[in-house]
N, C-alpha and C positions, 0 to 999 in steps of 0.2 A: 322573442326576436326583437320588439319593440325595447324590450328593457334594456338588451343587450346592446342596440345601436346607441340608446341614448344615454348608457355607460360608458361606452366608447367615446361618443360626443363631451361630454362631462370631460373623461381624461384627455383628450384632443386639447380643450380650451384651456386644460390646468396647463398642458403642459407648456403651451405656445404662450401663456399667460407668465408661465417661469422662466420662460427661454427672453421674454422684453424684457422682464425686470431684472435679469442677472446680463442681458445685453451689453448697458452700456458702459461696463467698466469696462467689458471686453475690445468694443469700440475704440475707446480711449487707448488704450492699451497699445491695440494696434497703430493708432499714428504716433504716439509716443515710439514707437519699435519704428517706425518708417522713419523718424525721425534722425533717432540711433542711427539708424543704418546708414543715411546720408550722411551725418556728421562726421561717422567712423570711415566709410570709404573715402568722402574729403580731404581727411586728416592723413590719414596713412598714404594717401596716390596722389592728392592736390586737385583731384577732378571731383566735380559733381556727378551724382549719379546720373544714369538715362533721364534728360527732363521729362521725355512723354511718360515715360513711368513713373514718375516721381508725383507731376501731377497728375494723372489718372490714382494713383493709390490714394495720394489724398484727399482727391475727390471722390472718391469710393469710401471713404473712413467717413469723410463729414455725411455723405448720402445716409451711411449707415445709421451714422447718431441720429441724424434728423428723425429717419424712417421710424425709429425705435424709440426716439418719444413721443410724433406723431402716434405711434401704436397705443404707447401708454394711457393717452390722452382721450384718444377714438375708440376705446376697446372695445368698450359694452354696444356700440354703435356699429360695428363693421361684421360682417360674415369670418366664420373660421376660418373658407379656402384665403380667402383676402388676407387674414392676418397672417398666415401661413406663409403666402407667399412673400408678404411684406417684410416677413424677417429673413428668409433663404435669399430673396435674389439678390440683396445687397452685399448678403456674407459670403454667396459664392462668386461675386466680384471679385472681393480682396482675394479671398484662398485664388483664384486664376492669375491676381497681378502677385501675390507670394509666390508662387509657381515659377515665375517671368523670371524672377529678383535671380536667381541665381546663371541664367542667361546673361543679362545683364554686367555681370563683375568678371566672366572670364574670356579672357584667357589670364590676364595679369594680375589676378587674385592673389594676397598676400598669405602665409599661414598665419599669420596673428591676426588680420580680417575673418581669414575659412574660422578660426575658433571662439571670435566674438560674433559672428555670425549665425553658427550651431551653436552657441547658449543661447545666444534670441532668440532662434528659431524652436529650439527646445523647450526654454520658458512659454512663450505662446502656445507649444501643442499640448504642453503638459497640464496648463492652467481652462485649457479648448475641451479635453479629456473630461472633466467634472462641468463646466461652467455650461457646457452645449451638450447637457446630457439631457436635456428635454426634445433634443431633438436628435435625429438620427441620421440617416446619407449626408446630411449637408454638413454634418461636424464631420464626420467621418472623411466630407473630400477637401474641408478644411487641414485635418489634419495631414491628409496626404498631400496635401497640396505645400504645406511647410514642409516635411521631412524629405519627401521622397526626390523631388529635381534636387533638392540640397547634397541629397545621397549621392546620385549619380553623379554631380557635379564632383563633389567629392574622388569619387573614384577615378572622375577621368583627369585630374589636374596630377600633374607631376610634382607633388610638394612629397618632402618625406610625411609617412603614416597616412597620406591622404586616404589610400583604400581601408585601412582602421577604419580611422577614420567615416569612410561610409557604410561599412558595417558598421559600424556601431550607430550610424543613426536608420540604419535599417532595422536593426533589434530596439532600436528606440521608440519606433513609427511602431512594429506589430504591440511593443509594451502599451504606448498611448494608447493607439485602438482596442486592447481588451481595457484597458481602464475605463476608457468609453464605454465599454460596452457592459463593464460591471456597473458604472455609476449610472448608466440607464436603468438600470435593471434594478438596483435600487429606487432610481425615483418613481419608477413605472408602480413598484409594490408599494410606496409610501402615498403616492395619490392614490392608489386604486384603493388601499385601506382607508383614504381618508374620504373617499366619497363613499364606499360601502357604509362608512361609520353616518356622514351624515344621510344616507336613504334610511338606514337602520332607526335613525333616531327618527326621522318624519314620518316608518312606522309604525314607529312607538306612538309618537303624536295621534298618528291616527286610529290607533287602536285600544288607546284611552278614550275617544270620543266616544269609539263603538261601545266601550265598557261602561262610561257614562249612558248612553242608550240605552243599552240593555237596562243597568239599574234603575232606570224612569221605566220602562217596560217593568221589571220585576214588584215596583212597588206599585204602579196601575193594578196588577195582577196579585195583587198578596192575598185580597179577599177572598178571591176565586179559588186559592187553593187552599184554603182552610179548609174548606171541608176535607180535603185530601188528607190533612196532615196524618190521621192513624195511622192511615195504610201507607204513607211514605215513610213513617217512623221504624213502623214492622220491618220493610223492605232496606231500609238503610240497616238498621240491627242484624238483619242474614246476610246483608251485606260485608258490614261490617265483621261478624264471625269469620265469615270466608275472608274478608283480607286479613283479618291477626292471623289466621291457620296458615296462610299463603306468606306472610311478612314473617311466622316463626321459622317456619321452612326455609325460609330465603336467610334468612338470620342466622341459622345452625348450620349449613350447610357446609360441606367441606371445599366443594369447587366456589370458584368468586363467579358472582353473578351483578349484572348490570343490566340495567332498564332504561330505554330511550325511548322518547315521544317520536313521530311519525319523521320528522325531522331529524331526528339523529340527537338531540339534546339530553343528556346525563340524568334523570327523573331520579335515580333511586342506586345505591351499591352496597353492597352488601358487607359484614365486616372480614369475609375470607378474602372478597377481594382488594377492600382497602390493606389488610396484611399484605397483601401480595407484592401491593405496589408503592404502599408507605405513603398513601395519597388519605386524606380526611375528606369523612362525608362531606361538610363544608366546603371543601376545595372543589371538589369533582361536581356536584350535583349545578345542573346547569350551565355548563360546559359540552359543547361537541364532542361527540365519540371520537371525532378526529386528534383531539388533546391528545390521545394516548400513541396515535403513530407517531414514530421516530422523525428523527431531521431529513434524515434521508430513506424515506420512505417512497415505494414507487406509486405516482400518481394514477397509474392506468390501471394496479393491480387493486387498487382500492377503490375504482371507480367500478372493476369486472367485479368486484365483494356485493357492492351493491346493487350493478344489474343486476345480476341472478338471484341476489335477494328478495328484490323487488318482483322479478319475474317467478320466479317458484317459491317465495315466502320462506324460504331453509338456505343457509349457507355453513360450510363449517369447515375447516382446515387450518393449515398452523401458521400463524405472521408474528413479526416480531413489535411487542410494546415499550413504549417508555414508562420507568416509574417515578417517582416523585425527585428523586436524588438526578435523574439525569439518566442515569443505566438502563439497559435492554434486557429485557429478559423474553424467551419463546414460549409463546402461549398455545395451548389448542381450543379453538374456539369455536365457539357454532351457537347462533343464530338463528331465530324461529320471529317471525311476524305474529304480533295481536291483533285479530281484526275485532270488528264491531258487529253489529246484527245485520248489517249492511253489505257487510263484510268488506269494508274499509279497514285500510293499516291504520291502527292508535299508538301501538306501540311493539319495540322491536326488544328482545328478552337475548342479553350476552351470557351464555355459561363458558369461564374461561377454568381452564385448567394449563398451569407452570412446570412446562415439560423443560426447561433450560438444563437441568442438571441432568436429566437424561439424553438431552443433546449432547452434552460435554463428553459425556462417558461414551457415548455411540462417535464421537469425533475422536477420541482420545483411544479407543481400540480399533479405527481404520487406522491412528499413525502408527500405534505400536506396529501394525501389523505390517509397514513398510521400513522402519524409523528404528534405530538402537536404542534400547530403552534405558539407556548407560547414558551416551553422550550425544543422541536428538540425531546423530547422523543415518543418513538413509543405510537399511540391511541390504543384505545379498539378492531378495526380491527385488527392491529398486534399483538395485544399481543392475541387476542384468536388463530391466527394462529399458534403462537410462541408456546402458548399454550397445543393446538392440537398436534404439534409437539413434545414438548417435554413429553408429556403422552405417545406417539408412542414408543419413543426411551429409556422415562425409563421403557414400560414393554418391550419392546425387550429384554434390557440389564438389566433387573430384579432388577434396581434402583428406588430408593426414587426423587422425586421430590417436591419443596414445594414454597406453592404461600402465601404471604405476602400482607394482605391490607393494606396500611397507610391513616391514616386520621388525618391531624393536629391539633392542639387543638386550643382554643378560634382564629381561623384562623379570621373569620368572625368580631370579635371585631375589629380586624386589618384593615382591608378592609373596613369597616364602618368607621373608625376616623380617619383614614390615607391617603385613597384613593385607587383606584383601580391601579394606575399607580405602588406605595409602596407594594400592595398587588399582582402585576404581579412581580415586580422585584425580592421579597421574596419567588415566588414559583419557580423561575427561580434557586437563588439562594440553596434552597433545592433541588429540582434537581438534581445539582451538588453535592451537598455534600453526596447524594442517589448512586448517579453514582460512586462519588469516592470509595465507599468502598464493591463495587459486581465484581466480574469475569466479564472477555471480555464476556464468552459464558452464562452468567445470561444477564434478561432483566431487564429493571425499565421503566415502563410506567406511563404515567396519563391518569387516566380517564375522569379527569374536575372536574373542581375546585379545592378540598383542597384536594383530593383521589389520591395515587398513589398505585401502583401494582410492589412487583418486583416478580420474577418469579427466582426459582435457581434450576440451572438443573445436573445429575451428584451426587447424595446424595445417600452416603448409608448407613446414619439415618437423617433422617427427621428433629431429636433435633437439631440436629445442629444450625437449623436454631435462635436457642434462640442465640446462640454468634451473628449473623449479626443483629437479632432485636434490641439487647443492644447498637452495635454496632449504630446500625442509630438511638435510642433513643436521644443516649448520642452526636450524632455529631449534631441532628438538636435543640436540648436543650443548646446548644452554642449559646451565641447571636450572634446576624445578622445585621450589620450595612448594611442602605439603607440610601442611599441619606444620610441625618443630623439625620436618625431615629437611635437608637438603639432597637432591638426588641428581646426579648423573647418568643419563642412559643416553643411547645412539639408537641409530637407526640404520638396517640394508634397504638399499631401494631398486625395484628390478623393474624393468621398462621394455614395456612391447608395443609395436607402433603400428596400425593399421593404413594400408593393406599388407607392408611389408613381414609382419609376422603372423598375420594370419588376417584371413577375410571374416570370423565368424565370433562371434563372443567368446564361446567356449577357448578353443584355440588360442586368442588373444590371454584369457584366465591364465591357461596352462602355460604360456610361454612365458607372461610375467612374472609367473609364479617360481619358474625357472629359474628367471635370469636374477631374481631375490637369492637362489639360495646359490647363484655363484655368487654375488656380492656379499655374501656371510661368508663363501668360504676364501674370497681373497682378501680377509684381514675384518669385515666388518666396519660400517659406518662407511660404506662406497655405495657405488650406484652401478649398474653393470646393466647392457642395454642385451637384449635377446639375443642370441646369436646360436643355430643350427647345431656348432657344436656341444652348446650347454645343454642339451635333449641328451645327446650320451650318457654325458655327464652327471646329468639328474638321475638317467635310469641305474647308470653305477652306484652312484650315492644310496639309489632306493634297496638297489641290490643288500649293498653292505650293510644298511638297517635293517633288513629284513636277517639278512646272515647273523647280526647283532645281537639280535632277541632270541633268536635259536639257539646260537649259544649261551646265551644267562640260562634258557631252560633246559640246557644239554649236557653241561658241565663240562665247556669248550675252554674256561676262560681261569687260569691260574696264575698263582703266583709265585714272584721267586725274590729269595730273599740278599740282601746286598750288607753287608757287615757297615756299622759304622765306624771306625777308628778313632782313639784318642790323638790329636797331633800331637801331643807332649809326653807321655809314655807306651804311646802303641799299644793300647788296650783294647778290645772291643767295649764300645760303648752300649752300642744299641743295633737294629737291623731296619734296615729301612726297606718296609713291602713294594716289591714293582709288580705292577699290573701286567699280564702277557694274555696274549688269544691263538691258538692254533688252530685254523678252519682245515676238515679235512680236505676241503678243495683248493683252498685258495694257499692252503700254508700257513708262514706264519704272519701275522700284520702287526705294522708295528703302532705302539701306541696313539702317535700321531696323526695317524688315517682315522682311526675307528671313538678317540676320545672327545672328536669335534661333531662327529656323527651322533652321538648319543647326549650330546649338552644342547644339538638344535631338536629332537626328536624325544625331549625331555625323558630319558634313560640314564642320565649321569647319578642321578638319585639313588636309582637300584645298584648301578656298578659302585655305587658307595656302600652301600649298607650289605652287597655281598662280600665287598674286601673285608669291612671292619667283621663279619662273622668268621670269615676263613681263617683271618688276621688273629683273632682273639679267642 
């Protein structure tokens, strides 16, 4: 506790020591700015400023100088709290009559005054941010004491941009204050380093004295142990055996192993774990264990490492290391205490083992397991989650929510003449172009294959969603250069908007799912919003596919053949096959119903290859 206060004490005097000696420019500074300020409001209005504030500020500036070289001069001679005060009460004068300064100029403040006004005042708190970083509330209401009435004043004056104007010197004031508060925060770690450094060094001082001691002890005492020396020789040579059998072991070993004295300081490392972490014996050895945690390492969880270390002599689980290069890599670690006969800690023994790539792999099969392993987008697990969720949150918050099928057009032609490799990079490539034009907090999923999902949450009307469908229409209907391809494909887009088409995830799937395959069948590359009737519709459609495949296995579906003619001598040329289908229930159908049916339900393939056999 002693050490601790008179550490405190030590950075107390650095700092109030650096806060005089970077003072008086600032001093200066500010009458020179009083100065300004009078000259400017004279010149532009013809008046002098407020006298009583004029001279009060300048009599506040000279106090100020005074005060701050009297400090300089009495330093070593005066008490902290005295120095302390001696530099705030002056400087929270001025900051009170800065304060005043903008009372003073209104109501018939000019806007060419209002913005040479806010650059002095801006210059002063920006230059107050670094320079009174030794010290803390008093810069702090220095600085608000420029910005802030300036602000207000700002917004209440009737100039055009005035309230800009004071926003912007309100986002000015919170910038200064963290600037302040980071340029503290640097000088708090640079003195605190530099007085750690010089205790460190006065115990170094003092602990060569002791070294010197001891060796006037040890050669008073040399005689005395001669007679010992056999039996010290023996017991060093068993010794010795047992450290090389102990040092090969630690040498050959596969896991990296590290050894620290009672202190935490680097003694010894072995060569699996200099491989590890690309660090040299050299580098490492007498260096704190600490070296090896990250930048951003959690302070407390490193300090609980060592309670229980401390407390039960064993500690062991997984944190993450720095290695030499800068990189992080996850170690599993574990820790055992050396004691002495005493049973005193001597020393603490690291066995680290480089579990990161087993990390990777364990992170990298929870994505796949939510994640398209195609194009990184969330699969049908996530997005019903997604899903679920955002149903929750838009009846909470009594919003619209709305779920988009896509399904590309003649996708399948592509992938068939192209190849699957053209037909992965194209889905990869829409993807992206899906991705680029939704909110961070909307989703865009694939379900597999040519089907994506996006999901837009936060609506409070559903229609909207006709701008994003236009929107991805018109971005994936841009060709798409693959490889040496150039390619053309669209897209249908079906749209279900919650609550209005269903309260429930499932129901919301089904109806967009729907309203996708009315927008394939009114022409393709449309958008077609859910609507009651298209449930018919669907079920019709499903009917006639199912009617569809019964006939290919029935032998429902013939053909009839149409003569070609010469136009110039009335010849038959050739016969040209038409396709026909007779259901025994439905009749006959004609081409048109049932050929668009079997090119969405990928069947046009087979109605091909059974013509060209009938055919030929």
């Amino acid at each position: 506790m002693e050490n601790e206060n008179r550490h405190d004490q030590l950075l107390r005097w650095s700092l109030i020591e650096n806060a005089f000696a970077q003072g008086q420019g600032g001093a200066l500074l500010n009458g020179l700015a009083v100065l300004c300020v009078a000259w400017l409001h004279k010149s532009m209005t013809g008046d002098w400023l407020a006298i009583p504030w004029l001279l009060a500020m300048l009599a506040a500036v000279v106090v100020r100088v005074a005060t701050l070289r009297l400090g300089e001069r009495t330093f070593a001679a005066r008490s902290l709290n005295f120095m302390e005060r001696l530099f705030w009460m002056p400087l929270a004068a001025v900051s009170v009559l800065w304060a005043l300064l903008p009372f003073q100029l209104r109501p018939d403040i000019s806007t060419g005054e209002v913005l040479v006004l806010a650059l002095i005042h801006f210059g002063l708190a920006g230059r107050a941010a670094s320079v009174l970083a030794p010290v803390l509330w008093s810069a702090r209401f220095y600085i608000a004491c420029l910005l802030l009435p300036g602000a207000l004043l700002f917004v209440a004056l009737p100039l055009p941009g005035s309230a800009v104007l004071g926003g912007l010197t309100m986002c000015y004031l919170a910038t200064m204050l963290s600037a302040h508060c980071w340029a503290r925060k640097t000088l708090l770690a640079a003195r605190r380093s530099l007085i750690e450094n010089q205790g460190l060094l006065g115990e170094a001082r003092r602990q060569q004295e002791v070294v010197e001691s001891l060796n006037r002890d040890l050669v008073a005492a040399r005689d005395a142990l001669t007679s010992q020396n056999a039996g010290l020789e023996r017991m060093v040579a068993e010794r010795t055996a047992k450290v090389r059998l102990a040092s090969a072991a630690i040498e050959n070993i596969a896991a990296g192993v590290i050894v620290t004295d009672a202190e935490g300081l680097i003694v010894e490392a072995n060569p699996a774990f200099c491989a590890m972490t690309g660090m040299s014996p050299v580098s490492i050895v007498g260096q704190p264990i600490g070296t090896l945690n990250p930048a951003d390492h959690d302070p407390l969880a490193v300090e609980a490492m060592w309670g229980e270390l401390r407390r039960l002599g064993h500690w062991s689980g997984e944190v993450w290391s720095r290695k030499a290069d800068g990189g992080l890599f996850l170690e599993r670690r574990s820790i055992d205490a050396v004691r002495d006969a005493d049973g005193k800690v001597t020393h603490y023994v690291f066995a680290v083992t480089d579990i990161t790539e087993s990390q990777e792999k364990d992170e990298r099969i929870r994505f796949l397991a939510f994640h398209d392993a195609l194009t990184g987008l969330p699969n049908r697990f996530l997005l019903e989650d997604r899903l679920r969720h955002g149903i929750e949150m838009a009846r909470r918050d009594r919003e619209q929510l709305g779920l988009m099928f896509l399904d590309l057009d003649q996708f399948k032609s592509v992938n068939d003449s192209l190849g699957h490799q053209v037909g992965d990079m194209l889905l990869v490539e829409v993807a992206q172009r899906v991705k680029s034009l939704v909110r961070q907090s909307d989703t865009v999923a694939r379900l597999g294959g040519d089907e994506f999902v996006v999901l837009v949450r936060g609506l409070q009307n559903g229609r909207v969603c006709a701008t994003l469908a236009r929107k991805i229409i018109e971005a994936i209907s841009e060709p798409i250069q693959v490889l040496s391809h150039r390619i053309n494909i669209g897209t249908s887009v079906g749209v279900a908007v919650f609550p209005d088409d269903g309260s429930d995830g499932t129901t919301l799937m089904k109806n967009a799912d729907v309203a996708m395959y009315a927008a394939k069948a009114a022409g393709r590359g449309v958008y077609r919003f859910f609507e009651p009737a298209m449930s018919e519709a669907a079920r019709l459609r499903l009917e006639l596919e199912t009617a569809l495949r019964h006939a290919l296995a029935h032998g429902e579906l013939s053909l009839h053949y149409q003569p070609k003619v010469g136009a110039t001598n009335g010849e038959i040329v050739g016969y040209e096959a038409l396709l026909r289908w007779h259901n025994a229930e439905r009749g006959a159908i004609q081409p048109s119903q049932f050929i668009p049916v079997a090119e969405d339900c990928g069947l046009i393939g087979e109605l091909g290859r059974w013509t060209l056999r009938e055919a030929c």
